[in-house]
C-alpha positions as CSV (number, residue, x, y, z in Angstrom):
1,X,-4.2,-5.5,-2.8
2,X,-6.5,-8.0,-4.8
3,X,-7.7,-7.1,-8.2
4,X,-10.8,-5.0,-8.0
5,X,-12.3,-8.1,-10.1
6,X,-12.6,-10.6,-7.1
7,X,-15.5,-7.9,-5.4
8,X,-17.9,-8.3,-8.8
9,X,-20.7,-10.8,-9.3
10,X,-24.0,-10.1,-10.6
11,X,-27.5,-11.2,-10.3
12,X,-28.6,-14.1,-12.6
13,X,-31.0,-12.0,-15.0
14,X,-34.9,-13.2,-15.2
15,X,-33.7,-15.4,-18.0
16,X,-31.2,-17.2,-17.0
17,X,-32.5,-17.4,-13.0
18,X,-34.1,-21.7,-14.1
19,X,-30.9,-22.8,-13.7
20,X,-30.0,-24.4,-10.5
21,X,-25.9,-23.7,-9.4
22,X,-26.3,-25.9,-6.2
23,X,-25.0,-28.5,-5.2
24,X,-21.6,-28.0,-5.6
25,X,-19.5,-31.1,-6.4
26,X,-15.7,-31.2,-5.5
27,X,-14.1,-34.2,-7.0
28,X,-10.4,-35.6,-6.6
29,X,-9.5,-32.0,-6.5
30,X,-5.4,-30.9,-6.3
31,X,-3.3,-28.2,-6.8
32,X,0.5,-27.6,-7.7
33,X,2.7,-24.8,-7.3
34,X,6.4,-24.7,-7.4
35,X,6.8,-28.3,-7.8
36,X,5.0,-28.6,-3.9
37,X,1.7,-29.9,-4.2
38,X,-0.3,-28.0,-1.6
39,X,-3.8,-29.7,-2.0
40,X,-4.4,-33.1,-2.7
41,X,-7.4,-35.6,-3.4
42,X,-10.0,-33.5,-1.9
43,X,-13.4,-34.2,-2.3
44,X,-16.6,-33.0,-0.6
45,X,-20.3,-32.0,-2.0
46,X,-22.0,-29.0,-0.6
47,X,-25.7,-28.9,-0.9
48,X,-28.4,-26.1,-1.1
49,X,-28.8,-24.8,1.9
50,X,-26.4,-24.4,5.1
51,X,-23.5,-22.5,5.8
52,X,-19.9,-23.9,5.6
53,X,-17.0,-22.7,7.3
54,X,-13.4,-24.1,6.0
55,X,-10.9,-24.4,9.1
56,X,-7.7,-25.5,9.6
57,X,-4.3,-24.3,10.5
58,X,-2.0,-21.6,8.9
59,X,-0.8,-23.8,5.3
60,X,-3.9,-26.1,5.1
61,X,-4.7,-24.7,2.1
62,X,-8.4,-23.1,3.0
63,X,-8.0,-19.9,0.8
64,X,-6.9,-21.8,-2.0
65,X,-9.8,-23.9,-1.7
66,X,-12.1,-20.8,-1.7
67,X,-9.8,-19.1,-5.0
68,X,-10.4,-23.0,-6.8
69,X,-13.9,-23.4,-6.6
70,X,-14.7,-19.9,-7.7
71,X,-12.6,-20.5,-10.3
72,X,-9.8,-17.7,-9.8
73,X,-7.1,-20.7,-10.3
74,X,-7.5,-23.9,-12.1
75,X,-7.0,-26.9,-10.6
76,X,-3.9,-29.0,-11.6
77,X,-5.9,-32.4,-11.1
78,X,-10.0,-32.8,-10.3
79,X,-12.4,-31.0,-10.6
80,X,-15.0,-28.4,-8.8
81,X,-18.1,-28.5,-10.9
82,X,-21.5,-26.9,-9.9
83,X,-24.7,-28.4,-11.0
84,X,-25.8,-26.5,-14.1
85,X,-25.1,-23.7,-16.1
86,X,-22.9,-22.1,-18.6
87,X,-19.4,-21.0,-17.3
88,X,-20.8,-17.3,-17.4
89,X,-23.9,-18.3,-15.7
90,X,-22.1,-19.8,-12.8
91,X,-19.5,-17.0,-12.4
92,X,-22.5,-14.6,-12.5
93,X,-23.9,-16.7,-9.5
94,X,-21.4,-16.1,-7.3
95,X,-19.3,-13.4,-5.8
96,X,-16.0,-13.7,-3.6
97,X,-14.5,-11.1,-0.4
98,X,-11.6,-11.3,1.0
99,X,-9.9,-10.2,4.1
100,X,-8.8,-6.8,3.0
101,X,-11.6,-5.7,0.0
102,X,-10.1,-3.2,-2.7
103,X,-11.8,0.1,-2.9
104,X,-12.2,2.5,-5.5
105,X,-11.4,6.1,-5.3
106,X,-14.7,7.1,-5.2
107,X,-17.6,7.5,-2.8
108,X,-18.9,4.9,-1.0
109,X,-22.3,5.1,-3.3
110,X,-20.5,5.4,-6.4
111,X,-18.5,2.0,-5.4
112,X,-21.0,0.0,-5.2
113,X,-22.9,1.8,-8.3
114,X,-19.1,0.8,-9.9
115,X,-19.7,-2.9,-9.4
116,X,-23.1,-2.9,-10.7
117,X,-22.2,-0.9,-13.9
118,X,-19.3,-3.2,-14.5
119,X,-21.6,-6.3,-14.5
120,X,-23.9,-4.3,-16.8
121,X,-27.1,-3.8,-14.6
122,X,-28.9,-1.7,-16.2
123,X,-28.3,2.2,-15.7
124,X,-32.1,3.0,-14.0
125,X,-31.6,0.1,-11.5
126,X,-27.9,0.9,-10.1
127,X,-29.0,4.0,-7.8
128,X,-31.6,2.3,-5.9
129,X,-30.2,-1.0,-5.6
130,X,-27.2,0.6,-4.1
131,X,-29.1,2.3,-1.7
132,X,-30.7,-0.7,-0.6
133,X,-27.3,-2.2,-0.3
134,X,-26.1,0.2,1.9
135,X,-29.0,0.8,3.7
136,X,-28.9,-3.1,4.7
137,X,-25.3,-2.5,5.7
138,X,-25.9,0.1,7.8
139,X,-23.7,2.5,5.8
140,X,-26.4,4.7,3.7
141,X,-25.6,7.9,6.1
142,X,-22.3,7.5,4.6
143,X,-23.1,7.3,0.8
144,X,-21.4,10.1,-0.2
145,X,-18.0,9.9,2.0
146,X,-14.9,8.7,0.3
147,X,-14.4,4.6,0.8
148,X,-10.7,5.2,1.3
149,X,-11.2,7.2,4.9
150,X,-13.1,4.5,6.3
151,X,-12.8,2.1,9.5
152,X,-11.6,-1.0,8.6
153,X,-15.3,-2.5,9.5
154,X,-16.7,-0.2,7.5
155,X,-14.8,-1.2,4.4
156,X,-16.2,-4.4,5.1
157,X,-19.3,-3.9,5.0
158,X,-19.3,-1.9,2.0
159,X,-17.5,-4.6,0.4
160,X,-20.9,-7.1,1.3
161,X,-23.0,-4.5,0.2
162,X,-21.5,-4.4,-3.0
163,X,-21.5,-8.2,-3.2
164,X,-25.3,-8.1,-1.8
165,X,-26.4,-5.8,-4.3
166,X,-25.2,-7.8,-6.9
167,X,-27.3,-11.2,-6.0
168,X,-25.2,-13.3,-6.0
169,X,-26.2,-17.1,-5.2
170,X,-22.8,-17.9,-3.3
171,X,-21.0,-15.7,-1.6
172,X,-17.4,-17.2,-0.7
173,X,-15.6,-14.8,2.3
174,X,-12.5,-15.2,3.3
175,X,-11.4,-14.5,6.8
176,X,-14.1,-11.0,6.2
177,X,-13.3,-10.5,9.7
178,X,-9.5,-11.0,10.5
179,X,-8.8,-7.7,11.1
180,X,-11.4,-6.0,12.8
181,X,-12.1,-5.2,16.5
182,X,-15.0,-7.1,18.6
183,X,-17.9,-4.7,17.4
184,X,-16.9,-4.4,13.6
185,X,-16.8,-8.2,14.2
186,X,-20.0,-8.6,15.6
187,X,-21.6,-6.1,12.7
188,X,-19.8,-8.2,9.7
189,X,-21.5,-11.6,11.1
190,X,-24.7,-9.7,11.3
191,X,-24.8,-9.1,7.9
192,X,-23.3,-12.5,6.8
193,X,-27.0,-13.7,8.4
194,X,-28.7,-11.7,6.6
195,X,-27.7,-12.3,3.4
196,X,-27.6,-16.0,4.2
197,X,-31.7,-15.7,5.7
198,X,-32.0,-14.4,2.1
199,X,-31.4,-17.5,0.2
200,X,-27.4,-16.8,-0.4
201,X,-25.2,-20.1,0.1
202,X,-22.0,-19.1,2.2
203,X,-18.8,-20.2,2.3
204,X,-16.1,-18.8,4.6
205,X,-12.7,-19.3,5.9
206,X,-12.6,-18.5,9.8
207,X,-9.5,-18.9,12.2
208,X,-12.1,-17.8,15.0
209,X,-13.4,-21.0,16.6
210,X,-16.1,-19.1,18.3
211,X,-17.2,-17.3,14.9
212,X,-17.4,-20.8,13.4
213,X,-19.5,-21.9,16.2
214,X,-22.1,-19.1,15.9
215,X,-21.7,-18.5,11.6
216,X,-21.6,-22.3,10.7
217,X,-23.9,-24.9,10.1
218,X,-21.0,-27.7,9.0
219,X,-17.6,-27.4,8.9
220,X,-14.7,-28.2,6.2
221,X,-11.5,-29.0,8.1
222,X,-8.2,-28.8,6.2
223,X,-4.9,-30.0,7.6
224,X,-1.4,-30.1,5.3
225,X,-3.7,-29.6,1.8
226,X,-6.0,-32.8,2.3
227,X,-9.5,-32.8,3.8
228,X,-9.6,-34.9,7.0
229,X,-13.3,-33.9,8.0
230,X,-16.7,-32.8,6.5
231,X,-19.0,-32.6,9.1
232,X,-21.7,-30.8,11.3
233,X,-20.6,-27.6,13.5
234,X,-21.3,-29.0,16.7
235,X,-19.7,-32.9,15.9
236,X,-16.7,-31.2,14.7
237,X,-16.3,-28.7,17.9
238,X,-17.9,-30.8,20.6
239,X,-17.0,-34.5,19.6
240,X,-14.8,-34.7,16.3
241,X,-14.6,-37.8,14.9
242,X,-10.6,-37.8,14.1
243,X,-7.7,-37.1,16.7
244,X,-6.5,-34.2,14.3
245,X,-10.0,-32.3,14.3
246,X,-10.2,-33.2,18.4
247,X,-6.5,-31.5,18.5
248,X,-7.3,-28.6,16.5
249,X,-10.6,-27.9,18.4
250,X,-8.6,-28.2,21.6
251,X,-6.0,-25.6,20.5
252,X,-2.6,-27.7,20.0
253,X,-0.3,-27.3,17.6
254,X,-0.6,-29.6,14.4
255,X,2.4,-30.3,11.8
């Protein structure tokens, strides 16, 4: 299970909300591990606004990306810097899911009211700001239910209302939706939207082509640790501009 720390960002406070995070700059970027390097050389810029989806097959190394530049590992060469900030600022900015969240053994309320608490929000803010979390989630008429006895969609979604009710400026996900049936699916993407029509810069691992076409507004396509393509969603699914996007897109095998 991943540490309960990967859930918790926090909103920038007033004070600190003139500094701008965006654009984020990935530069020459590489990882090691075991003697095997499994990225190399990777370079991209994402900008303000749009909604990136990383893609690629099992290996490529898209959920290392993700853990890199929201700095859970360090990178053995390169760099990913954001525009501006302190090193708290930016990790304050930013909050990170991943495919199976870590709940608390509490109520689904008092998870969320967790998170805020442990980011130090003040105490007269957390109960209504989790409210609005949930209610946004579609989870409010189950506030007061233990998180553990959930669906698995519903622990999702009370993992991106705890993220949400934090304010986060980037939201990295990865694979939110890898386990869950068509309409926990469908409810997860809904709220991914949301957030996203509310100024929040996403960034999200998919394996689900047709999620990528209907979540993404450009595309990150990894293959054996280097990136081959940065492009827009429809280029990359309707007319890649390399033979290993075009094979990936088309459902072959790539080694």
């Amino acid at each position: 299970m991943d540490s309960p720390t990967t859930y918790e960002a926090t909103a920038v406070s007033p004070a600190d909300a003139s500094f701008e995070l965006l654009p984020l700059r990935v530069s020459a970027l590489g990882f090691d591990a075991g003697g095997e390097t499994l990225l190399a050389d990777v370079n991209f810029t994402l900008e303000r606004q749009g909604r990136t989806c990383v893609v690629g097959p099992n290996g490529a190394g898209k959920s290392l990306l993700l853990r890199l530049c929201h700095g859970l590992l360090r990178p053995t060469r390169g760099e990913a810097r954001w525009a501006g900030g302190s090193v708290a600022q930016q990790r304050c900015a930013q909050a990170m899911l991943f495919q199976r969240p870590a709940l608390l053994r509490r109520s689904v309320q008092a998870n969320v009211e967790h998170a805020l608490a442990a980011r130090d929000t003040p105490r007269g803010e957390r109960h209504e700001r989790a409210l609005s979390a949930l209610e946004k989630t579609g989870l409010v008429e189950l506030a007061r239910r233990d998180a553990r006895v959930l669906s698995g969609g519903e622990q999702q979604r009370l993992a991106l209302a705890r993220a949400w009710a934090l304010e986060p400026r980037v939201l990295f996900l990865d694979e939110p939706t890898a386990h869950l049936d068509p309409a926990a699916t469908q409810a997860v993407e809904e709220i991914i939207t949301r957030i996203d029509d509310e100024g929040v810069r996403i960034i999200m691992v998919s394996h689900d082509m047709g999620q990528v076409r209907r979540i993404a507004s450009e595309i990150l396509f990894l293959h054996n640790g280097r990136l081959v393509e940065h492009s827009p969603v429809e280029s990359f699914l309707d007319a890649s501009g390399t033979k290993l996007g075009a094979a990936f897109v088309a459902g072959r095998l790539l080694w």
